[in-house]
TILOVO-669653 format. One record per residue (C-alpha): residue in three letters; y, x, z. Coordinates in steps of 0.1 Angstrom, whole numbers, padded with zeros to 4 digits, always signed. Example, Ala and Ser with C-alpha at 12.3 -4.5 7.8 and 13.67 -1.06 7.14 Angstrom:
! residues 2
Ala-0045+0123+0078
Ser-0011+0137+0071
//
This chain:
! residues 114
Unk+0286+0545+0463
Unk+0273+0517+0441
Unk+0242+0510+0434
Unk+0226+0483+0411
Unk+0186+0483+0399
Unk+0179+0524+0388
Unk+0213+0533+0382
Unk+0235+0549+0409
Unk+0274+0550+0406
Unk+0290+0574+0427
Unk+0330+0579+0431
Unk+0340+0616+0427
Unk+0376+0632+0422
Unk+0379+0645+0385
Unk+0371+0681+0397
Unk+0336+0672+0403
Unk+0331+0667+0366
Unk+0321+0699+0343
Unk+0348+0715+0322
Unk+0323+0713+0290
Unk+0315+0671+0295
Unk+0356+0669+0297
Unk+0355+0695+0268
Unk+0332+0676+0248
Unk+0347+0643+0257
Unk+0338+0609+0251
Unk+0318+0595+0225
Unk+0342+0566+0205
Unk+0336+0528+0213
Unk+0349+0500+0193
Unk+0378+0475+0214
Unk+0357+0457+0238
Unk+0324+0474+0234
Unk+0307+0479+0268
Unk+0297+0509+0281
Unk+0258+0507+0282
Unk+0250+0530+0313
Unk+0210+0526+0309
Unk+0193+0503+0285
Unk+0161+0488+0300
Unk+0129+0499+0284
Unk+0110+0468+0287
Unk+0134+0442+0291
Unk+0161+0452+0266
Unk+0187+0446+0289
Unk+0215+0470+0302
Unk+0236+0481+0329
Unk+0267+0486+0315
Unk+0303+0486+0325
Unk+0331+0467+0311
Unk+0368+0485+0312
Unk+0396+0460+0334
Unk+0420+0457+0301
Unk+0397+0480+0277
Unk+0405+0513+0296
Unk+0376+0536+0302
Unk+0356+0564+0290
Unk+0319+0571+0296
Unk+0310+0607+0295
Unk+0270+0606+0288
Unk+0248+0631+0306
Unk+0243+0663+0284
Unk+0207+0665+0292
Unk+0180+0632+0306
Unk+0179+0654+0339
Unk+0218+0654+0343
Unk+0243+0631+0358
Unk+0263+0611+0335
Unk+0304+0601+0340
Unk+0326+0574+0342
Unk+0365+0572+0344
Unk+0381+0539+0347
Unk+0420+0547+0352
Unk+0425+0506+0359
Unk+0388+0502+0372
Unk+0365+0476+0358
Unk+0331+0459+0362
Unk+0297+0467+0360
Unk+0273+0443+0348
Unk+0233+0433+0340
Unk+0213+0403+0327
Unk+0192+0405+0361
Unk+0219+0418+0388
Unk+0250+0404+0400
Unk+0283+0418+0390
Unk+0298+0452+0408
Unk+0334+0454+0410
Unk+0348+0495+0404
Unk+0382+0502+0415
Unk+0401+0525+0397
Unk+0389+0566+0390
Unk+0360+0588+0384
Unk+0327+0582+0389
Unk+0288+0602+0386
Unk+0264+0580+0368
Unk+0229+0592+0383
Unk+0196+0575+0368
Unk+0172+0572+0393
Unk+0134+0591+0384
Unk+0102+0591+0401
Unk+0077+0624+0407
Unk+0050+0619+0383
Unk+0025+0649+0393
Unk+0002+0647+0360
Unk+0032+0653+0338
Unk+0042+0686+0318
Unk+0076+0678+0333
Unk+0074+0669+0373
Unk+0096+0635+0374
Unk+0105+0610+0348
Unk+0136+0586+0345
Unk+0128+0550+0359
Unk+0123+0521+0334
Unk+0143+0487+0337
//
């Protein structure tokens, strides 16, 4: 388990991920581009993941509530403006947001802001 500011990274085997988030597959990124796991709300900054020799997908969560995924078949990095740098070996990760209970709320918890 990795963990770095709100975001928790947790290694599962490629069972653990839905059928429809493989179905609907990932989103396409230009050669190089990051992929931004949570953009800070206040700062502007992200925690994102960069691919070891470009090779990655992210998966993003099909609802705010759900977890998101991340397969790295030659691992890779994760990285932030404000955090040091997480080394990811290779396969299949959950990408979990972290949220906190907010009790005056129509909805009961809300995602953590960077």
């Amino acid at each position: 388990m990795y963990r770095q500011g709100d975001v928790l990274i947790v290694p599962v085997t490629q069972t653990a991920v839905p059928q429809a988030v493989l179905a609907a597959g990932p989103p396409p990124r230009a050669p190089r581009e990051r992929m931004v796991l949570a953009l800070g709300e206040s700062t502007g900054h992200a925690h994102a993941v960069v691919a070891t020799h470009d090779e990655g997908d992210f998966y993003p969560a099909p609802a705010e509530a759900d977890p998101a995924f991340l397969f790295l078949p030659r691992g890779g990095k994760v990285v932030h403006e404000e955090h040091g740098t997480i080394a990811l070996p290779e396969g299949w990760y959950r990408v979990v947001r972290q949220r906190e209970y907010e009790p005056r709320a129509l909805r009961s918890f809300r995602m953590v802001a960077d």
